[in-house]
N, C-alpha and C positions, 0 to 999 in steps of 0.2 A: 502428593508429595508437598510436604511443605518448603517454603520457599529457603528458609536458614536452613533446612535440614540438606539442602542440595550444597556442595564446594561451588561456588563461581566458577572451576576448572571444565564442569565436568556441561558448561551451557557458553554459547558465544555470548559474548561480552564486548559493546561497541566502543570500549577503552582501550580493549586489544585486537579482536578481531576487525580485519580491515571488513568493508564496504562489499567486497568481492566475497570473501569467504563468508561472510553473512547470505548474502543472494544464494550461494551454494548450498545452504539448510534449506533458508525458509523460503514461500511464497504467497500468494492471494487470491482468495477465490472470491472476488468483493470483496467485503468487509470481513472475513472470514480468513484468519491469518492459517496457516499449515506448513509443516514439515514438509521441506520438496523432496518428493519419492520417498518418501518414508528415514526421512532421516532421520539418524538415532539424536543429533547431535541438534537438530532442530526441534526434535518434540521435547528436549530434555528444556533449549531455550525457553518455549512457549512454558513448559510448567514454571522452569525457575522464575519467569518473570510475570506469569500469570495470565499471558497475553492472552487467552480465551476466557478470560471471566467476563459475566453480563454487562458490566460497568465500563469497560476497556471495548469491546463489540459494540454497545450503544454510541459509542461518541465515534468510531469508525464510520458504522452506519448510517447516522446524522452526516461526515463529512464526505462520505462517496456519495449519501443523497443526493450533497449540495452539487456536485461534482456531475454524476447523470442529469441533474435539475438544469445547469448550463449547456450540460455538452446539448442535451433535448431541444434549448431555446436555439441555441448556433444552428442548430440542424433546423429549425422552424424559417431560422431567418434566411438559409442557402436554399432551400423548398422555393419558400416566396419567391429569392432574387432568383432562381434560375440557374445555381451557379453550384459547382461540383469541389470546391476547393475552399481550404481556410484563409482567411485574411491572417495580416499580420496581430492584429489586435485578437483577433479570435485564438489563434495557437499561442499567446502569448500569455493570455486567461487560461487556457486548458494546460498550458506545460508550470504555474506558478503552482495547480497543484504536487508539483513532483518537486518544488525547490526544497533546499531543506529549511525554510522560514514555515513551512507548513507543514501543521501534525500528520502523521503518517505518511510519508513521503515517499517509503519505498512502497507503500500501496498502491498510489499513485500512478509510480516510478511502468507498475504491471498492468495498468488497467491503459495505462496510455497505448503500453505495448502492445496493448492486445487491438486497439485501433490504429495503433499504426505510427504515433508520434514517440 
């Protein structure tokens, strides 16, 4: 489908659709955006805005890289000290990727969930 050939109606749009209703289509499997449970109204998203082309996936994948790359080093450095808990400075680093100053946020927003923050 191409992209003009789709109405803006018929795909959520973060002009109008709130934040909530957005989370209720889509979600993340890493870097790998999806329709949540097969939503009509979320796969229609992904095509109208293209969110699965190679271009839009590459620069995801580069920033959850960045993203496991730290959480990997926090977890090296509570190994060392002996210690089972985040510092304030540590959860302060892993939750900036979920602000919205930072690309892909509600990616983020899932992966944090899925550990716990």
């Amino acid at each position: 489908v191409r992209h003009d050939e789709m109405p803006i109606q018929d795909a959520l749009d973060p002009c109008r659709n709130t934040e909530e209703e957005i989370k209720e289509h889509l979600t993340f499997d890493d870097e790998i955006i999806q329709a949540k449970k097969g939503s009509p109204l979320g796969l229609k998203t992904i095509q109208k805005y293209r969110l699965n082309k190679n271009e839009v996936e590459k620069r995801r994948l580069r920033s959850i890289k960045n993203f496991y790359k730290l959480l990997t080093q926090i977890q090296a450095k509570q190994n060392s000290e002996k210690r089972d808990y985040l510092t304030e400075d540590e959860k302060h680093d892993l939750l900036y990727f979920k602000s919205v100053q930072h690309s892909f946020s509600f990616m983020f927003e899932v992966a944090l969930r899925k550990i716990g923050l």
